[in-house]
PDB file of N, CA, C and O in Angstrom:
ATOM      1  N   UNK A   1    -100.825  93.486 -98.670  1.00  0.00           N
ATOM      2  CA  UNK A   1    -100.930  94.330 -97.492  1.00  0.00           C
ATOM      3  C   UNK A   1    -102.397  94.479 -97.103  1.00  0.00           C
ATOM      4  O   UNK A   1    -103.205  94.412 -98.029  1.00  0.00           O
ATOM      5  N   UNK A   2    -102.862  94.672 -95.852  1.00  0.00           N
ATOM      6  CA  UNK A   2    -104.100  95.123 -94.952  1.00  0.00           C
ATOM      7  C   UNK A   2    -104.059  95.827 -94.243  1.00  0.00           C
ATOM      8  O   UNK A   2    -103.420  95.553 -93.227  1.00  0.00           O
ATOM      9  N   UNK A   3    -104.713  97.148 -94.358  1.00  0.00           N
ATOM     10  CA  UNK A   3    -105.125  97.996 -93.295  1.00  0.00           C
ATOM     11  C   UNK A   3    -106.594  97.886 -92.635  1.00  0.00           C
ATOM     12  O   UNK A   3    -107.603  97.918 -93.340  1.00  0.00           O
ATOM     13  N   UNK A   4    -106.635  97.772 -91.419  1.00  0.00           N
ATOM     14  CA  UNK A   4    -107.654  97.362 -90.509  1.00  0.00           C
ATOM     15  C   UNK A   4    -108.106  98.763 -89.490  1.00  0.00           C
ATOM     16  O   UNK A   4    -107.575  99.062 -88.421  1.00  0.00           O
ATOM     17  N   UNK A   5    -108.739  99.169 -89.877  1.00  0.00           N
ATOM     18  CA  UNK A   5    -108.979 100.188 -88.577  1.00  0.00           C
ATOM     19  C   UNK A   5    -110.458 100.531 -88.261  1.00  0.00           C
ATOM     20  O   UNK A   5    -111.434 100.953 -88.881  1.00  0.00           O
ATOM     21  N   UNK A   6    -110.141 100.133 -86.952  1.00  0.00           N
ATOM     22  CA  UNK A   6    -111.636 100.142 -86.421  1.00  0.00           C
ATOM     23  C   UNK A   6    -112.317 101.709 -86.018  1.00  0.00           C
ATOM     24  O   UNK A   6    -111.986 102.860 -85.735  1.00  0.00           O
ATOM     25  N   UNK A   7    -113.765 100.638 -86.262  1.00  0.00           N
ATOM     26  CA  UNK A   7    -114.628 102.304 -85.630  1.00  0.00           C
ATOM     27  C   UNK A   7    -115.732 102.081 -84.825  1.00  0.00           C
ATOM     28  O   UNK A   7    -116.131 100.959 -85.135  1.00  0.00           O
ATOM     29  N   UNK A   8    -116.326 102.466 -84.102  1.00  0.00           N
ATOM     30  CA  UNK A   8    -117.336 101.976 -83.052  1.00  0.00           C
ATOM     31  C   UNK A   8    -118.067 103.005 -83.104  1.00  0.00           C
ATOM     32  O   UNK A   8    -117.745 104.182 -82.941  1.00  0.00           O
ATOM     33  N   UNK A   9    -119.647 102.292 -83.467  1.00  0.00           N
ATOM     34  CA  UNK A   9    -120.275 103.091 -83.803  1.00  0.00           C
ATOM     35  C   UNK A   9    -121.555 103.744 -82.619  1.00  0.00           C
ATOM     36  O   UNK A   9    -121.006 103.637 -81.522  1.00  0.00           O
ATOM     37  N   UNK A  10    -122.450 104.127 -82.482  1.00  0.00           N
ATOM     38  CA  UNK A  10    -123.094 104.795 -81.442  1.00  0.00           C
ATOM     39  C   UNK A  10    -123.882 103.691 -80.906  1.00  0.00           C
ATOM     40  O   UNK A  10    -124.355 103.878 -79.785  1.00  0.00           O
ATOM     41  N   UNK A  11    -124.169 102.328 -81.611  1.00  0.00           N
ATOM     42  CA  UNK A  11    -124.735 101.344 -80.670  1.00  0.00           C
ATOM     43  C   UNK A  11    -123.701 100.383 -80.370  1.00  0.00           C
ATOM     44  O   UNK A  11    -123.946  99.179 -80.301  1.00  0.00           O
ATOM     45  N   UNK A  12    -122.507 100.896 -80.183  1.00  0.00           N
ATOM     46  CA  UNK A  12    -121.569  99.428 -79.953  1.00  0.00           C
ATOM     47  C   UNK A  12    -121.276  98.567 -80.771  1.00  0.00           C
ATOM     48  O   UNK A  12    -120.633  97.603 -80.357  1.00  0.00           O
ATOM     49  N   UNK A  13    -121.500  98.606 -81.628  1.00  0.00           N
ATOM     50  CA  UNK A  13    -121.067  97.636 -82.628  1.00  0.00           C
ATOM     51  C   UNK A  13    -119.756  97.855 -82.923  1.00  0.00           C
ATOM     52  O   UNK A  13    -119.333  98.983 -82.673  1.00  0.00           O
ATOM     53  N   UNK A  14    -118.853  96.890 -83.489  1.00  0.00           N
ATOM     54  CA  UNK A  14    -117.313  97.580 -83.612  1.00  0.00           C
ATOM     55  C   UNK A  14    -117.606  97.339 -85.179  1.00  0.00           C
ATOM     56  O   UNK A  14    -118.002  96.216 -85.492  1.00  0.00           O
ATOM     57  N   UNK A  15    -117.464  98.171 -86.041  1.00  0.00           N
ATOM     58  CA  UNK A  15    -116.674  97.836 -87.381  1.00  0.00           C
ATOM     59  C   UNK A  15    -115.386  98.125 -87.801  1.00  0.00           C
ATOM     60  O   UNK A  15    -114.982  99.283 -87.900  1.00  0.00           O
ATOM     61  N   UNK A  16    -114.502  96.843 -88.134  1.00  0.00           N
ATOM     62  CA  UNK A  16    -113.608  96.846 -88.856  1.00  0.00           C
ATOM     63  C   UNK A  16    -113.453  97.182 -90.255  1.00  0.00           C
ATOM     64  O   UNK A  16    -114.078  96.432 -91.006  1.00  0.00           O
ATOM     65  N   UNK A  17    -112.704  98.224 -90.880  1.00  0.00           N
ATOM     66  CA  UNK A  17    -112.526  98.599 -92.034  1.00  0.00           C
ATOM     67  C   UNK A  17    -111.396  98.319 -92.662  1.00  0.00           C
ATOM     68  O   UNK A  17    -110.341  98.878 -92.364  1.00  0.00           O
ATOM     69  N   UNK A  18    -111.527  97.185 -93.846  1.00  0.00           N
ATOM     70  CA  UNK A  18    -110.647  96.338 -94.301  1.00  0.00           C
ATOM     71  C   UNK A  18    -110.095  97.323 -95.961  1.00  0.00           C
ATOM     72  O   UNK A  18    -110.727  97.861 -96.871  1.00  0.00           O
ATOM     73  N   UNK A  19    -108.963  97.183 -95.720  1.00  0.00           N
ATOM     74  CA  UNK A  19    -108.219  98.023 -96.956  1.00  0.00           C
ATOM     75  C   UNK A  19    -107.275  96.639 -97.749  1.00  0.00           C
ATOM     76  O   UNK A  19    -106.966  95.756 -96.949  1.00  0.00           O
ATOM     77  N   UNK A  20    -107.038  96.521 -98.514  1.00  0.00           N
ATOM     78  CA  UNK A  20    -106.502  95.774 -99.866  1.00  0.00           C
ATOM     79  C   UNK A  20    -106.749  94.288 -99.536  1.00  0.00           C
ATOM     80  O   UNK A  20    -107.915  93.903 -99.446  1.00  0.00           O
ATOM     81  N   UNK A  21    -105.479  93.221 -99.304  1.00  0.00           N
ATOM     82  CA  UNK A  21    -106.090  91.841 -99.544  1.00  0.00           C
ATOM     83  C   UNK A  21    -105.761  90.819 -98.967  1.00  0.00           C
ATOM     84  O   UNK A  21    -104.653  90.297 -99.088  1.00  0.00           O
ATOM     85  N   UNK A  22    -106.993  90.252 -98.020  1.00  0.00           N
ATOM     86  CA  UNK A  22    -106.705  89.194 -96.838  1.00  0.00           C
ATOM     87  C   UNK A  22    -106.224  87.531 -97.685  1.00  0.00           C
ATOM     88  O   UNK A  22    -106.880  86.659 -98.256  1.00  0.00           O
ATOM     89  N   UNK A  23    -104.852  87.708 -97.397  1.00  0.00           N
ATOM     90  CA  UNK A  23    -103.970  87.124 -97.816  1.00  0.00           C
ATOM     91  C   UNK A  23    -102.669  86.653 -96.939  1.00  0.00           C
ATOM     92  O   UNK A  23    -102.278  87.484 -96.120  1.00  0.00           O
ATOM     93  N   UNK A  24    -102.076  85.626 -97.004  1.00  0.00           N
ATOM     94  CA  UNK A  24    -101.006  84.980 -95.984  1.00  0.00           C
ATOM     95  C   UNK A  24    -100.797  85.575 -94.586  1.00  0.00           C
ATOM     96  O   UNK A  24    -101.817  85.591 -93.896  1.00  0.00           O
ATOM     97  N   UNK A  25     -99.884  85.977 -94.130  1.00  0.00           N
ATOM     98  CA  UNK A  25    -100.202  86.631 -92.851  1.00  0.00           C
ATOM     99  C   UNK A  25    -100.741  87.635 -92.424  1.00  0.00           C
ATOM    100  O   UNK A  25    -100.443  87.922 -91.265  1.00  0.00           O
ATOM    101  N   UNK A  26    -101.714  88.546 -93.143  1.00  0.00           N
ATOM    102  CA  UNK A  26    -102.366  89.091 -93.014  1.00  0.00           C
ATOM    103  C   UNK A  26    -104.025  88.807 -92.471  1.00  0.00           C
ATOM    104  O   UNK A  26    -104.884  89.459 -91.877  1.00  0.00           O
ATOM    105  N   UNK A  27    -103.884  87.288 -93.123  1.00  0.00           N
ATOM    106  CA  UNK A  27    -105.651  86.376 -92.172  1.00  0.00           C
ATOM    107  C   UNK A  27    -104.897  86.158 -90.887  1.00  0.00           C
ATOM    108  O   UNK A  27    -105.816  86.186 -90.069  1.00  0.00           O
ATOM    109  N   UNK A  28    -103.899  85.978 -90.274  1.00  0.00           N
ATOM    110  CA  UNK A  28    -103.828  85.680 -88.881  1.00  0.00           C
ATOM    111  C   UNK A  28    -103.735  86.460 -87.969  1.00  0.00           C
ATOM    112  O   UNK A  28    -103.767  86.269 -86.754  1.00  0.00           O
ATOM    113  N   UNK A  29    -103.539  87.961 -88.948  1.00  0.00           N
ATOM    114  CA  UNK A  29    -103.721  89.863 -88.383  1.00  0.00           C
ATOM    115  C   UNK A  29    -105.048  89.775 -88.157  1.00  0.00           C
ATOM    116  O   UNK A  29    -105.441  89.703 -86.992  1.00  0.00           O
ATOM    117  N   UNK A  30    -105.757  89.769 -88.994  1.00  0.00           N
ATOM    118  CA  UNK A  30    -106.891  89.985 -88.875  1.00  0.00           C
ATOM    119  C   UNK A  30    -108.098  89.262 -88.191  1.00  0.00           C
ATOM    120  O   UNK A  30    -109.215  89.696 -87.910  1.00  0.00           O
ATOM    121  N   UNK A  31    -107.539  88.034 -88.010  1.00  0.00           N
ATOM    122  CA  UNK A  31    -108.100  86.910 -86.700  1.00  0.00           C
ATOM    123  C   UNK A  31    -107.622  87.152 -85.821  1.00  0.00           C
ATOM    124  O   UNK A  31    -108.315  86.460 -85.075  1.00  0.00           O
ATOM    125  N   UNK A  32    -106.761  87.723 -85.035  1.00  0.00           N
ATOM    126  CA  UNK A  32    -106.280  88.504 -84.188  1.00  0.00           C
ATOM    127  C   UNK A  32    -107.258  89.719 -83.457  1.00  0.00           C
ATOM    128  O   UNK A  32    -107.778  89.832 -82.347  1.00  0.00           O
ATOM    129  N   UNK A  33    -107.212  90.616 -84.778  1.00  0.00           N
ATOM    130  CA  UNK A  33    -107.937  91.663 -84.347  1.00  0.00           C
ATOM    131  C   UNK A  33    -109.302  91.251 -83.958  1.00  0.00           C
ATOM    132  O   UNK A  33    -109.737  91.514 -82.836  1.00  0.00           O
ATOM    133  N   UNK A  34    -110.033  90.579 -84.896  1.00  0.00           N
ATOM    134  CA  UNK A  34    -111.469  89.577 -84.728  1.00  0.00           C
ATOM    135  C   UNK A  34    -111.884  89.220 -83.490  1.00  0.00           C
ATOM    136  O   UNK A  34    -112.933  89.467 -82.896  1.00  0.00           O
ATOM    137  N   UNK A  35    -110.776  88.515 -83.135  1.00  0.00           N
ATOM    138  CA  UNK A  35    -111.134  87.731 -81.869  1.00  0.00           C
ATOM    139  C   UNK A  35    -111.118  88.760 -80.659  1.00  0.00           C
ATOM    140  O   UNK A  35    -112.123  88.808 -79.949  1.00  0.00           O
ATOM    141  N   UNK A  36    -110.031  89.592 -80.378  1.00  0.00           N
ATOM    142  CA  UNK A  36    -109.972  90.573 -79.508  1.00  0.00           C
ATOM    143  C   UNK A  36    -111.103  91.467 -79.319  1.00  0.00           C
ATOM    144  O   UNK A  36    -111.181  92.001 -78.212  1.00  0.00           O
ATOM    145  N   UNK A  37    -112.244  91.807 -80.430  1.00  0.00           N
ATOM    146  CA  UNK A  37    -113.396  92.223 -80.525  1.00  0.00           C
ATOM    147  C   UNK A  37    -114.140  91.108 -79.527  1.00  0.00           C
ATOM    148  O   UNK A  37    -114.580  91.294 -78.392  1.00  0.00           O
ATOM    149  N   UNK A  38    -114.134  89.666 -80.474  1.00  0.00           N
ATOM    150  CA  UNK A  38    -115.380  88.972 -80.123  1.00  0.00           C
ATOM    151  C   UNK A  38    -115.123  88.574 -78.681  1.00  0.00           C
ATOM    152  O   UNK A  38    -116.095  88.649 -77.929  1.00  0.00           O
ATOM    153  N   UNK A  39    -113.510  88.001 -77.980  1.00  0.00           N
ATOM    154  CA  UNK A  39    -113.886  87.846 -76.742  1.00  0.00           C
ATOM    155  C   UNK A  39    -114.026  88.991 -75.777  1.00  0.00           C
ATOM    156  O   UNK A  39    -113.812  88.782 -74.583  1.00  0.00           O
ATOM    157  N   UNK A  40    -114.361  90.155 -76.194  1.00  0.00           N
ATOM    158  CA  UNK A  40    -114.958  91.013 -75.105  1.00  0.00           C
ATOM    159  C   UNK A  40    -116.181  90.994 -75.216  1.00  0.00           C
ATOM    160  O   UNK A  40    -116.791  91.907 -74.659  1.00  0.00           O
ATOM    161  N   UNK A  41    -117.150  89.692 -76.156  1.00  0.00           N
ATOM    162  CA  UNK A  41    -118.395  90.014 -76.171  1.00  0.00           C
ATOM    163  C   UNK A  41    -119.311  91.350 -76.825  1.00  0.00           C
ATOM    164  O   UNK A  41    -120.450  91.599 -76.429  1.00  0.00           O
ATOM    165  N   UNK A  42    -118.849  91.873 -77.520  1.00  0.00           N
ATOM    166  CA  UNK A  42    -119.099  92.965 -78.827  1.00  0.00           C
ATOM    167  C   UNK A  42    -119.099  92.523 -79.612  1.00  0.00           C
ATOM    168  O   UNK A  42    -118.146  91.823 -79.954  1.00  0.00           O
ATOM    169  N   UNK A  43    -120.152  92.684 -80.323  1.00  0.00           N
ATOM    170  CA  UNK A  43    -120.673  92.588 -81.493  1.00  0.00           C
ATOM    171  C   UNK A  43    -119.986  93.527 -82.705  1.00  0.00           C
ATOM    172  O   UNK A  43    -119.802  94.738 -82.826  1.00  0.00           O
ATOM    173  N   UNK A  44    -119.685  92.291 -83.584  1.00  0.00           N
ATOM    174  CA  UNK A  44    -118.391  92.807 -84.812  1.00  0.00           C
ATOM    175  C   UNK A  44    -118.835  92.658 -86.621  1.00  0.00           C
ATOM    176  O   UNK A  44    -119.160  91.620 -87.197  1.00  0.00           O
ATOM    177  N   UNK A  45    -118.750  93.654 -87.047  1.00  0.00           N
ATOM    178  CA  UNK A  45    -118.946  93.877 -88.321  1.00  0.00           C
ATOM    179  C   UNK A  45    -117.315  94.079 -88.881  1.00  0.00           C
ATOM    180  O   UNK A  45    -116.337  94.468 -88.243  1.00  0.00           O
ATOM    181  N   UNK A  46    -117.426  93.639 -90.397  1.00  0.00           N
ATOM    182  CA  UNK A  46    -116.038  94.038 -91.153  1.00  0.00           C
ATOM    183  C   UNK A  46    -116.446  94.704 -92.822  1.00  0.00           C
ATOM    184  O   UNK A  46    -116.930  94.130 -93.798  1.00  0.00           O
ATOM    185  N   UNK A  47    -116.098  95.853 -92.662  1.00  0.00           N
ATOM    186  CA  UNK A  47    -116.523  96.647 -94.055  1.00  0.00           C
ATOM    187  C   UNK A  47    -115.653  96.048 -94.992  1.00  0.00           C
ATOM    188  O   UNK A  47    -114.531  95.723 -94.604  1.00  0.00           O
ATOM    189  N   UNK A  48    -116.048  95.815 -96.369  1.00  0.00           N
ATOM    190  CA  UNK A  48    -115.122  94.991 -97.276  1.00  0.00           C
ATOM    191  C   UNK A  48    -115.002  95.870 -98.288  1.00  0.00           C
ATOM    192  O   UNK A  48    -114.707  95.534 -99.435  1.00  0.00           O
ATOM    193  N   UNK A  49    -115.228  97.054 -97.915  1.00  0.00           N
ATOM    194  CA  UNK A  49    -115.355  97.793 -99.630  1.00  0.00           C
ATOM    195  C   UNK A  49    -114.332  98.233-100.127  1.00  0.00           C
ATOM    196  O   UNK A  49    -114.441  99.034-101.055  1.00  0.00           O
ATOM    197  N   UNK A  50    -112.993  97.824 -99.640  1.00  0.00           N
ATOM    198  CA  UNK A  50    -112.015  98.649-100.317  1.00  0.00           C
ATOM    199  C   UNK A  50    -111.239  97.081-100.118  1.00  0.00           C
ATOM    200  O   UNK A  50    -110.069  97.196-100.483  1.00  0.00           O
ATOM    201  N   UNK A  51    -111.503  95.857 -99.715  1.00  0.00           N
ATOM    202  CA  UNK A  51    -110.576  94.753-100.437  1.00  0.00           C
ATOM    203  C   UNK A  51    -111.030  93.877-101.607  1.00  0.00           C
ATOM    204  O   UNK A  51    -112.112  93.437-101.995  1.00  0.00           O
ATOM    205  N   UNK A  52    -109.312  93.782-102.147  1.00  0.00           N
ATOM    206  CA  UNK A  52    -109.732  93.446-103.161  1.00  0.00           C
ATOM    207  C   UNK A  52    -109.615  91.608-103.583  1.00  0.00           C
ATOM    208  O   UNK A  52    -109.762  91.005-104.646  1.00  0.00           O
ATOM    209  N   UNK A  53    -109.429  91.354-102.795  1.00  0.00           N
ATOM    210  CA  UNK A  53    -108.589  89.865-103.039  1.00  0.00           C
ATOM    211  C   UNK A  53    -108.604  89.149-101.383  1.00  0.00           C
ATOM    212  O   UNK A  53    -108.372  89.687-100.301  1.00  0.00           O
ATOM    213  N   UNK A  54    -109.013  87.593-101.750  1.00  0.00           N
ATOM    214  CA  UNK A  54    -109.389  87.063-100.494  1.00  0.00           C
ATOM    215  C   UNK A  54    -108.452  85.443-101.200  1.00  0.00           C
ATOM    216  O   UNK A  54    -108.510  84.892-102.299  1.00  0.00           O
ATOM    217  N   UNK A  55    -107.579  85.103 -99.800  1.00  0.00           N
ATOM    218  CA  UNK A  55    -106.789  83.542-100.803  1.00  0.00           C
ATOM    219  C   UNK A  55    -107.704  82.832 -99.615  1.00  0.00           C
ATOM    220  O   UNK A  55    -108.476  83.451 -98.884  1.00  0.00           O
ATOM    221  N   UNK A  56    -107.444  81.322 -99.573  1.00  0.00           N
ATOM    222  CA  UNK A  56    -108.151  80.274 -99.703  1.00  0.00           C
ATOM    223  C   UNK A  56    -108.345  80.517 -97.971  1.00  0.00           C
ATOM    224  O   UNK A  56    -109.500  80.391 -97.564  1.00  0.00           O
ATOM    225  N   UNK A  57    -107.482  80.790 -97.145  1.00  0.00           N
ATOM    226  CA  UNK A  57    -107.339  80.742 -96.020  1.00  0.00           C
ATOM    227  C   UNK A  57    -108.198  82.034 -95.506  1.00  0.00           C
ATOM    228  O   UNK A  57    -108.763  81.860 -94.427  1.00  0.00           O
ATOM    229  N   UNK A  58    -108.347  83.112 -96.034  1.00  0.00           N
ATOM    230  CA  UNK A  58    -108.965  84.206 -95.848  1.00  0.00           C
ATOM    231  C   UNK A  58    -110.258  83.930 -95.946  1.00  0.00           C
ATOM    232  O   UNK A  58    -110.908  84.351 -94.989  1.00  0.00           O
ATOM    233  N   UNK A  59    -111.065  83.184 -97.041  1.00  0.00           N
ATOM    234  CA  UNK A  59    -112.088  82.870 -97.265  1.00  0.00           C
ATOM    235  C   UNK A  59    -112.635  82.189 -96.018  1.00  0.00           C
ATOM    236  O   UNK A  59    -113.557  82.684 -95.369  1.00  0.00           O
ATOM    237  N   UNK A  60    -111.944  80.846 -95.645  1.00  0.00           N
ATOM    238  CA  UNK A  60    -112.014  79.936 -94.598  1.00  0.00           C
ATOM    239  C   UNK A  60    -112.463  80.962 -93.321  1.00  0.00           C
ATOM    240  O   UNK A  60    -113.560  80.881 -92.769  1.00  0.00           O
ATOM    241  N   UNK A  61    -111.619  81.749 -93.027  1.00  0.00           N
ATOM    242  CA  UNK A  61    -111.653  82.451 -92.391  1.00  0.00           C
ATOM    243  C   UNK A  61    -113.016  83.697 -91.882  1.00  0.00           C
ATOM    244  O   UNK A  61    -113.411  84.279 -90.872  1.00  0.00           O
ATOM    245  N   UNK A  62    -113.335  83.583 -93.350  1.00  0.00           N
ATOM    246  CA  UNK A  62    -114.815  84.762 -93.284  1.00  0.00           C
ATOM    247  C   UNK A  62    -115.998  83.739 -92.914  1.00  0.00           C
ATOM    248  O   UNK A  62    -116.998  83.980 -92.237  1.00  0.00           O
ATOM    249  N   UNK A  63    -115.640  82.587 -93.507  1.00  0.00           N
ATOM    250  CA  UNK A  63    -117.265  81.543 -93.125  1.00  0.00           C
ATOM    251  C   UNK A  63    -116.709  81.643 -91.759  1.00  0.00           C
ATOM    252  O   UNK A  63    -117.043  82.740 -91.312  1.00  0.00           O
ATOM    253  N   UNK A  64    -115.947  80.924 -90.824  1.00  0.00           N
ATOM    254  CA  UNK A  64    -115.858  80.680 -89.299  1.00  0.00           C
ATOM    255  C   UNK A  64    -116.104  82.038 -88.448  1.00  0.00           C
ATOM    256  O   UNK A  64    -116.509  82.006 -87.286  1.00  0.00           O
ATOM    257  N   UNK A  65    -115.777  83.399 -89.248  1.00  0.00           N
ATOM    258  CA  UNK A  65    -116.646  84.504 -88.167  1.00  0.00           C
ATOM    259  C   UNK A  65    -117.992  84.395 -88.538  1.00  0.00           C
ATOM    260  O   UNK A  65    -118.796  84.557 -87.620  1.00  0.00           O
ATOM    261  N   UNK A  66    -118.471  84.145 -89.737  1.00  0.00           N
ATOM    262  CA  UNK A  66    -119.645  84.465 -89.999  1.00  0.00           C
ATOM    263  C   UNK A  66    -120.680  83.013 -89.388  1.00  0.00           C
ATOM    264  O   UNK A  66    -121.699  82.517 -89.868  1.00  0.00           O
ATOM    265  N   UNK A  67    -120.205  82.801 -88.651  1.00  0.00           N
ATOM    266  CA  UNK A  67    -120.433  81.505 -87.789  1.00  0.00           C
ATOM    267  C   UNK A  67    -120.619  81.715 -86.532  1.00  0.00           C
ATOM    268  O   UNK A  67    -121.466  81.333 -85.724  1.00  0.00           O
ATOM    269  N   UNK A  68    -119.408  82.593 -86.462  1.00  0.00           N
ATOM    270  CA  UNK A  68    -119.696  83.800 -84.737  1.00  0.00           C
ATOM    271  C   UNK A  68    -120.893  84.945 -84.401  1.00  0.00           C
ATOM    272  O   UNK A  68    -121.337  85.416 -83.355  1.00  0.00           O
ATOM    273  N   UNK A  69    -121.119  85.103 -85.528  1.00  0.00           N
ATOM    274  CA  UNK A  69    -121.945  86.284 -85.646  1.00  0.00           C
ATOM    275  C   UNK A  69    -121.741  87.161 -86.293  1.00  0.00           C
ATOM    276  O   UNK A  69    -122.501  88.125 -86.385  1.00  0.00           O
ATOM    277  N   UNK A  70    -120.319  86.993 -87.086  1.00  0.00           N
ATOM    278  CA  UNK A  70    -119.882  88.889 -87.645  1.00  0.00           C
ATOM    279  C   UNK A  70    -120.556  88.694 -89.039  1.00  0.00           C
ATOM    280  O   UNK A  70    -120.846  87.651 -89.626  1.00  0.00           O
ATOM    281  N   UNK A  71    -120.743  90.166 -89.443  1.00  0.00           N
ATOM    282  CA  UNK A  71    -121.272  90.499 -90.096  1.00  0.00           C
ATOM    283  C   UNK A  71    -120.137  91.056 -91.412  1.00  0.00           C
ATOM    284  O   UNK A  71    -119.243  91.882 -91.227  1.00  0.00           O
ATOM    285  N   UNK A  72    -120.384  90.510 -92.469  1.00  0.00           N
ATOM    286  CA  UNK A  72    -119.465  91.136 -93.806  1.00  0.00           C
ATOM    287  C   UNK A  72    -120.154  91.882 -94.667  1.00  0.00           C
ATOM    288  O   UNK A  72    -120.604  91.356 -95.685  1.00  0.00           O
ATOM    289  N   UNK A  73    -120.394  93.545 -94.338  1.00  0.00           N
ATOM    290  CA  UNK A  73    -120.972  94.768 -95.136  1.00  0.00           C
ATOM    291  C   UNK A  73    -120.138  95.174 -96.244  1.00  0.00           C
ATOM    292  O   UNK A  73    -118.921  95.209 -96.062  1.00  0.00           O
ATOM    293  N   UNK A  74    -120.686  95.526 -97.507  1.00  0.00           N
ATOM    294  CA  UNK A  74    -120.291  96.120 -98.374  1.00  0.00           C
ATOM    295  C   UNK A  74    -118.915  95.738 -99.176  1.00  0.00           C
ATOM    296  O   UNK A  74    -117.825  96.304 -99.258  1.00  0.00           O
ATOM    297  N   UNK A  75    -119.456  94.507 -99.744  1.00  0.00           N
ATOM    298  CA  UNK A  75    -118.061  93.525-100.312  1.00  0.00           C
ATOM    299  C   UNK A  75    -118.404  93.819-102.178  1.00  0.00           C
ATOM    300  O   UNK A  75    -119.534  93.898-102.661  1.00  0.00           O
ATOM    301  N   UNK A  76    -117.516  93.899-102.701  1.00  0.00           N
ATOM    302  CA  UNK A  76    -117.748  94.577-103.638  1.00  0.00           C
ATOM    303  C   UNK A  76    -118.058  92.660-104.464  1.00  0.00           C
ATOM    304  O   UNK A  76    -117.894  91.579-103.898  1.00  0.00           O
ATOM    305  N   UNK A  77    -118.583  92.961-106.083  1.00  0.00           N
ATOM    306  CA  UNK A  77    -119.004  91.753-106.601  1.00  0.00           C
ATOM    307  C   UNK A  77    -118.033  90.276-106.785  1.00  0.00           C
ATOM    308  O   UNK A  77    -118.158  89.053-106.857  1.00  0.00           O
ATOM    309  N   UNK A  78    -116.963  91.396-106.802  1.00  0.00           N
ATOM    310  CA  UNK A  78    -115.413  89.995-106.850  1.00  0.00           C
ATOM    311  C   UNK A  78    -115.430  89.404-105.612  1.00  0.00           C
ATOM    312  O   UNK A  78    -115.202  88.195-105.586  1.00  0.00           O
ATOM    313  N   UNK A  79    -115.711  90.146-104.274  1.00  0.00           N
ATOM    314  CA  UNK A  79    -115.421  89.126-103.237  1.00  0.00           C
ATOM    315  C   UNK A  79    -116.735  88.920-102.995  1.00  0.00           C
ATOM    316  O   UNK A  79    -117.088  87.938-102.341  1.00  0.00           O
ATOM    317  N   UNK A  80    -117.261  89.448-103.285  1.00  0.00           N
ATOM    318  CA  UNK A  80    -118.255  88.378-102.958  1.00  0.00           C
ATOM    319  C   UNK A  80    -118.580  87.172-103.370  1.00  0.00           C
ATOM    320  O   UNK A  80    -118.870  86.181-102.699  1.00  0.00           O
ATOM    321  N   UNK A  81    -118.480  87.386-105.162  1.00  0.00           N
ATOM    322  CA  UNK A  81    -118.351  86.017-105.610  1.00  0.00           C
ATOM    323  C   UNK A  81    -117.622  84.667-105.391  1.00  0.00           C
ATOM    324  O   UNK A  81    -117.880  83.515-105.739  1.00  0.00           O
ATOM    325  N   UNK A  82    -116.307  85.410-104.467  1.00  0.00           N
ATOM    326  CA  UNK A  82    -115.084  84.341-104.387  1.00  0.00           C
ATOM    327  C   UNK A  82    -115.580  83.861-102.793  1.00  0.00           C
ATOM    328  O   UNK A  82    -115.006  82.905-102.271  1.00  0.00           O
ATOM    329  N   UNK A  83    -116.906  84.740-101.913  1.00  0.00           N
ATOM    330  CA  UNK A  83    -117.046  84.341-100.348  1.00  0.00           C
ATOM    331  C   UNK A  83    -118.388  83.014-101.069  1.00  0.00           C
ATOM    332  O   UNK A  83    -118.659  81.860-100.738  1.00  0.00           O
ATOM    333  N   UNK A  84    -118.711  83.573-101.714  1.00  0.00           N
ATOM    334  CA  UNK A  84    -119.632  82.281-102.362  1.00  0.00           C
ATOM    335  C   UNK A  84    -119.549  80.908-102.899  1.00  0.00           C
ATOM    336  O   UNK A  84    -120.084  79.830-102.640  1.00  0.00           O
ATOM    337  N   UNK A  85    -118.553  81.413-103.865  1.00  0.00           N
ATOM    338  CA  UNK A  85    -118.303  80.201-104.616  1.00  0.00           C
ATOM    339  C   UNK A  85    -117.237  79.253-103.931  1.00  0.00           C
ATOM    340  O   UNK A  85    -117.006  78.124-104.364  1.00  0.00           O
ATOM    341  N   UNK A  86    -116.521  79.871-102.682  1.00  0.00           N
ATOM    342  CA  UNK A  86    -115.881  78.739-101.739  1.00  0.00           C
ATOM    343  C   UNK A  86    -116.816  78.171-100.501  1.00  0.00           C
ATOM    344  O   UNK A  86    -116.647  77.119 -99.885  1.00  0.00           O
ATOM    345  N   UNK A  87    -117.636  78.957-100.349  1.00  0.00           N
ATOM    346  CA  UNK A  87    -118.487  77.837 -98.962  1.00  0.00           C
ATOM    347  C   UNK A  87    -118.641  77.146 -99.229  1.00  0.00           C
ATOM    348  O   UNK A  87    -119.013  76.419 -98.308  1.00  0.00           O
ATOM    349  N   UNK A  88    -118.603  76.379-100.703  1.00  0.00           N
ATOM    350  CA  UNK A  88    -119.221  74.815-100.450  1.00  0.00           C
ATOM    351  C   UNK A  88    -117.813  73.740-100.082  1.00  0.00           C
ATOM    352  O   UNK A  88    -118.008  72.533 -99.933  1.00  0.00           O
ATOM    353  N   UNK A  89    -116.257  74.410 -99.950  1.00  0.00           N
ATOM    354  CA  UNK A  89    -115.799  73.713 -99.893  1.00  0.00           C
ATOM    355  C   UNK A  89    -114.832  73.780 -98.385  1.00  0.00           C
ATOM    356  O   UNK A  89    -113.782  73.143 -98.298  1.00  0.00           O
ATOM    357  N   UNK A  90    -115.349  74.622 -97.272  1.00  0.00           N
ATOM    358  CA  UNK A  90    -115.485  74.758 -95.771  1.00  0.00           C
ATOM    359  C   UNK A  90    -116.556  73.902 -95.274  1.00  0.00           C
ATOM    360  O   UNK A  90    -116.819  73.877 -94.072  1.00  0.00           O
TER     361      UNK A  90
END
């Protein structure tokens, strides 16, 4: 499961606040929500501090925003390690 709920902060920025684990249809929720940010041209952050688990497609998924511009704040050491140790194979 993923809970996503956004917050917009006093310079416009949107952050998304990601709850448990971007996983099967939950990366195509959340590319959803992503995109609906980015094509209005707003600038998009996604707080990671409360997921816990990222599968292969989710990962894929964080390099191609982070390609757009978004920004991934506060990912705790597990995902981060797992946003690392897969870029070399995107």
């Amino acid at each position: 499961m993923l809970k996503i709920s956004e917050i917009e902060s006093a310079n416009h920025i949107v952050t998304l606040r990601l709850e448990g684990q971007v996983v099967g249809p939950w990366v195509a929720q959340l590319r959803n929500s992503c995109d609906n940010v980015l094509n209005e041209g707003r600038p998009l952050r996604l707080q990671f501090g409360e997921v816990e688990f990222l599968d292969q497609n989710g990962v894929v998924l964080m390099s191609n925003l982070q390609s757009r511009g978004v920004a991934l704040v506060d990912c705790s050491p597990f995902v981060a390690e797992q946003l690392k140790a897969t870029t070399n194979f995107t």
